[in-house]
C-alpha positions as CSV (number, residue, x, y, z in Angstrom):
1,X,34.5,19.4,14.9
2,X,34.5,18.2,11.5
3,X,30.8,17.1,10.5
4,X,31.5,14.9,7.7
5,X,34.9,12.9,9.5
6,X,33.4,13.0,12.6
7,X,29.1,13.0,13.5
8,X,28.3,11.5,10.1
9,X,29.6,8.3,10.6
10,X,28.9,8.0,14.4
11,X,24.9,8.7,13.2
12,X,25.5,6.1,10.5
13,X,26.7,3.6,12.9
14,X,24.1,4.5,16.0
15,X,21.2,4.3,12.5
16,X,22.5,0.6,11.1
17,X,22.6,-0.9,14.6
18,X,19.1,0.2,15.6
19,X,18.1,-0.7,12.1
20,X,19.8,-4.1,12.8
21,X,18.4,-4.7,16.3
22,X,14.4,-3.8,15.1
23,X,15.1,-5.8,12.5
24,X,15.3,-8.7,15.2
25,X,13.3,-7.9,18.4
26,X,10.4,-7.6,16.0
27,X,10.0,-11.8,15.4
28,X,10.7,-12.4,19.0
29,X,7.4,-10.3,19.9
30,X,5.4,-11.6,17.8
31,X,6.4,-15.3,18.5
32,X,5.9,-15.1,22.3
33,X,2.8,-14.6,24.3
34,X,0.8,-11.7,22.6
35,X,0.3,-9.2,25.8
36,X,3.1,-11.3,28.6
37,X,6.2,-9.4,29.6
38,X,8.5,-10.7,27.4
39,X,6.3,-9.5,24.4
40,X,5.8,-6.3,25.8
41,X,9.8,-6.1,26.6
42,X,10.3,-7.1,23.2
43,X,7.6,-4.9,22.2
44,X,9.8,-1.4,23.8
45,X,13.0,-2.6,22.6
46,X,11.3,-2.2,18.6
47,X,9.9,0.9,19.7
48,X,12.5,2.8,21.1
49,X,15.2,1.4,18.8
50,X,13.2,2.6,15.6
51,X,12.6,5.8,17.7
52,X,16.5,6.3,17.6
53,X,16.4,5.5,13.5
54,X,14.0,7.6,12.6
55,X,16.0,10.5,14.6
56,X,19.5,9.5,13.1
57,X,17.8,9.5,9.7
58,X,16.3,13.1,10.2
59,X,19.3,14.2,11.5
60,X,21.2,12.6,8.4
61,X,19.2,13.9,6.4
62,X,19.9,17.9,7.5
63,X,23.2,17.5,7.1
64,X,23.2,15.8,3.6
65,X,20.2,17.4,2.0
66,X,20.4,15.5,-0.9
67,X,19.4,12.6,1.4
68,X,16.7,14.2,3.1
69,X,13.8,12.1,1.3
70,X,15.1,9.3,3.6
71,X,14.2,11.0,6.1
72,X,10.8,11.5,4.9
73,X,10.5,8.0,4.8
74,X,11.6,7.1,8.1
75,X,9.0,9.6,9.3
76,X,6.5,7.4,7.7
77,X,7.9,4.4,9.1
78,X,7.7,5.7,12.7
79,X,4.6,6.8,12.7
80,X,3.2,3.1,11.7
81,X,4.7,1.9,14.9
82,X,3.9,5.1,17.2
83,X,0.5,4.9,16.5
84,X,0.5,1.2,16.9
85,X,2.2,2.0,20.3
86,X,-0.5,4.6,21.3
87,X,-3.2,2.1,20.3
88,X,-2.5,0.2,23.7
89,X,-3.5,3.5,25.3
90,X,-6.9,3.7,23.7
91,X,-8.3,0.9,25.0
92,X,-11.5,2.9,26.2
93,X,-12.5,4.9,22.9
94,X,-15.7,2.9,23.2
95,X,-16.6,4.6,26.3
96,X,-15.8,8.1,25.3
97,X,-12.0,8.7,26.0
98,X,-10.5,10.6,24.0
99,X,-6.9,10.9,22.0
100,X,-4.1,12.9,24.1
101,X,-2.7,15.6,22.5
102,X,1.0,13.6,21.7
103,X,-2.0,11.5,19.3
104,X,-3.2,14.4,17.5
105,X,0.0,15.6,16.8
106,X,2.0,12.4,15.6
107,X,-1.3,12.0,13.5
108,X,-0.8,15.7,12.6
109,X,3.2,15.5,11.8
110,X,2.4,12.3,10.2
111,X,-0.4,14.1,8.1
112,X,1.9,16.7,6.5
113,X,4.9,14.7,5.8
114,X,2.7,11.5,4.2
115,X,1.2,14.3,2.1
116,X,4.0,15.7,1.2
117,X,5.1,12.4,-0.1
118,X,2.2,11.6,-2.1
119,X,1.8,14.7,-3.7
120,X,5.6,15.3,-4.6
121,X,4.7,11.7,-6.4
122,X,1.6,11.8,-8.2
123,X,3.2,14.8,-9.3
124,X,6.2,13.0,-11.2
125,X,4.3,10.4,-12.3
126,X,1.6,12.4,-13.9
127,X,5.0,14.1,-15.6
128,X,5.5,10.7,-16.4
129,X,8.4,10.6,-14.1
130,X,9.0,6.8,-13.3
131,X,11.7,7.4,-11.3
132,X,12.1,5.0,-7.7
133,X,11.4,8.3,-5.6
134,X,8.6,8.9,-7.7
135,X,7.3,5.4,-7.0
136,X,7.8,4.8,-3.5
137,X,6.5,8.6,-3.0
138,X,3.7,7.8,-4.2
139,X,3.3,4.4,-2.5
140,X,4.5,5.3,0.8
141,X,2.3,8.9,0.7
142,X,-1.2,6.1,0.1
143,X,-0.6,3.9,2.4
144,X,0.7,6.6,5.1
145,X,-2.1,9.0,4.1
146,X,-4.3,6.2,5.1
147,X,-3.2,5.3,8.1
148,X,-4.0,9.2,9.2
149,X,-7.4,9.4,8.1
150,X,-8.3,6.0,9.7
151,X,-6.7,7.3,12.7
152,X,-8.6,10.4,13.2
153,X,-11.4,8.7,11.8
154,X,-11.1,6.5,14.8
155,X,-10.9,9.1,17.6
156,X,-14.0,10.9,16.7
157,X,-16.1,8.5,14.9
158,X,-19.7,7.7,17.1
159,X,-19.5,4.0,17.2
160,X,-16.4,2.2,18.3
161,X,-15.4,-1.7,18.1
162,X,-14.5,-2.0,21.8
163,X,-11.6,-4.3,20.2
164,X,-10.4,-2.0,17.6
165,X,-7.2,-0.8,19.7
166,X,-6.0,-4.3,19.2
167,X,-6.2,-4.1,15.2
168,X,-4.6,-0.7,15.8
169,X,-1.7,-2.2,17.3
170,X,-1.0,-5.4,14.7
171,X,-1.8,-2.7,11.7
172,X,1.2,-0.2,13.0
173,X,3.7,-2.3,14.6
174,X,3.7,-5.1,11.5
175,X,3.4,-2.3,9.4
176,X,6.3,-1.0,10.8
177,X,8.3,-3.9,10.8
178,X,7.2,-4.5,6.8
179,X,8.9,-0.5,6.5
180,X,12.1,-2.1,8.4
181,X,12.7,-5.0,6.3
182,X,12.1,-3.0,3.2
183,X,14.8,-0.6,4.6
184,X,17.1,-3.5,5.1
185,X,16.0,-4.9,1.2
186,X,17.1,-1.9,-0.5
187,X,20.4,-1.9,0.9
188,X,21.8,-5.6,0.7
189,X,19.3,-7.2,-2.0
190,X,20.4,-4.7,-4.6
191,X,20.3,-7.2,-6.7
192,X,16.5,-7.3,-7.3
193,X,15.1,-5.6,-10.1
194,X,13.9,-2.8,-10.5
195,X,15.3,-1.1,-8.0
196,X,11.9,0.1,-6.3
197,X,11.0,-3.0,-5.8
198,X,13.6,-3.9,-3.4
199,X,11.4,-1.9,-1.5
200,X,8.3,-2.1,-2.2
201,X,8.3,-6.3,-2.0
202,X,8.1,-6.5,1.5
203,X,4.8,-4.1,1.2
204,X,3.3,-6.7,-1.1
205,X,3.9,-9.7,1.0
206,X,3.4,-8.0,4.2
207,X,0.2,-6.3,3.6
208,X,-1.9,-9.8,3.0
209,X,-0.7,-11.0,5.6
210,X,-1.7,-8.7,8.0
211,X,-5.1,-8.8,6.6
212,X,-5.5,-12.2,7.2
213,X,-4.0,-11.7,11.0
214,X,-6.4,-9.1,11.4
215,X,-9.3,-11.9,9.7
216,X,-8.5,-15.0,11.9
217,X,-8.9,-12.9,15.5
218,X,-12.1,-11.6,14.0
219,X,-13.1,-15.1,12.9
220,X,-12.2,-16.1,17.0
221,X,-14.5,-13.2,17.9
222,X,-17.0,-13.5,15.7
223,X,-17.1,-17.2,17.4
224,X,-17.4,-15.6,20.6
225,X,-14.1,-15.0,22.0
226,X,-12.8,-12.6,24.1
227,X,-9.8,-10.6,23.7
228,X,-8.3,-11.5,27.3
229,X,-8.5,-15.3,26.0
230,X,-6.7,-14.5,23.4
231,X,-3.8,-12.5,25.1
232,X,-2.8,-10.9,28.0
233,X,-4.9,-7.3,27.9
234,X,-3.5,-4.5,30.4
235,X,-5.0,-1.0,30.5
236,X,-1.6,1.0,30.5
């Protein structure tokens, strides 16, 4: 079999139309009933279709090396939305569970590769390499690197937020979806300038907003609310 005539394409095809569907499940979960079948149906179909991206992208990636940084990237982007996933698991940190070993090590994996990133860009730009890979290295390497250390921070710290697995799960699964829009900027709005902010706009429209998500339901609670008034809460 012929790699490039053949698997290349079929990967390229399998990555845009799981790029395409996340791209629209995504809306459709958030606009129905937070925690009700169809959001959690929704919910899986996001999931597993930017499971099958991040493989394609990896697997593009090893065959056309020069590529591979995408890779990287997608990396990044799934492991916003894996450990939003997981956070529905960890409802009970507050009374002592603690993370399964698939948590340590998509925090782990996540760890090395998010580092990787932002040292490979602090690197360049302290060369004074402005390059877009140097850029959205570096971006992508904070804001991933971050995610990490808050999520290790949140397995072992002494004091937990009983409610903290629900902020879990907004942060990586909008997070995630910000990472799928900006995938989808950079390849049909070329026409923004410059080019790393076709990417990076999404980040800086998407990242208020979750914060103030994240403010109102801590405004509700704060007014005495509970989380099972606010959506439908299942342990598993």
């Amino acid at each position: 079999m012929d790699i490039d005539t053949d698997l290349i394409p079929w990967l390229r095809r399998l990555h845009i139309a799981s790029g395409t569907l996340a791209l629209f499940v995504a809306p459709l979960a958030m606009a129905v009933h937070k925690g009700g079948d169809w959001h959690r149906r929704w919910g899986k179909a996001f999931f597993w279709s930017m499971a099958v991206v991040c493989a394609t992208a990896i697997a593009l990636g090893l065959l056309h090396p020069k590529s591979f940084w995408l890779a990287l990237v997608a990396v990044f982007s799934f492991h916003l939305i894996a450990s939003g996933y997981r956070s529905l698991y960890l409802k009970k940190l507050h009374q002592g569970q603690r993370p399964a070993r698939i948590d340590l090590v998509l925090h782990g994996v996540a760890g090395v590769v998010n580092g990787g990133l932002l040292i490979w860009g602090l690197s360049h730009l302290l060369l004074r390499d402005r390059s877009r890979p140097a850029i959205l290295f570096t971006v992508f390497g904070l804001i991933g690197m971050a995610m990490v250390i808050g999520g290790l921070r949140r397995f072992y710290k002494r004091q937990h937020d009983k409610r903290e697995w629900l902020f879990g799960h907004m942060t990586g699964f909008l997070g995630g979806y910000i990472a799928t829009v900006s995938a989808f900027s950079a390849v049909n709005l070329t026409m923004i300038r410059p080019t790393w902010l076709q990417w990076l706009w999404p980040t800086l429209v998407g990242t208020p907003i979750i914060f103030l998500w994240q403010a109102y339901y801590r405004r509700q609670f704060a007014k005495g609310k509970r989380v099972r008034e606010m959506a439908e809460v299942r342990i598993r």
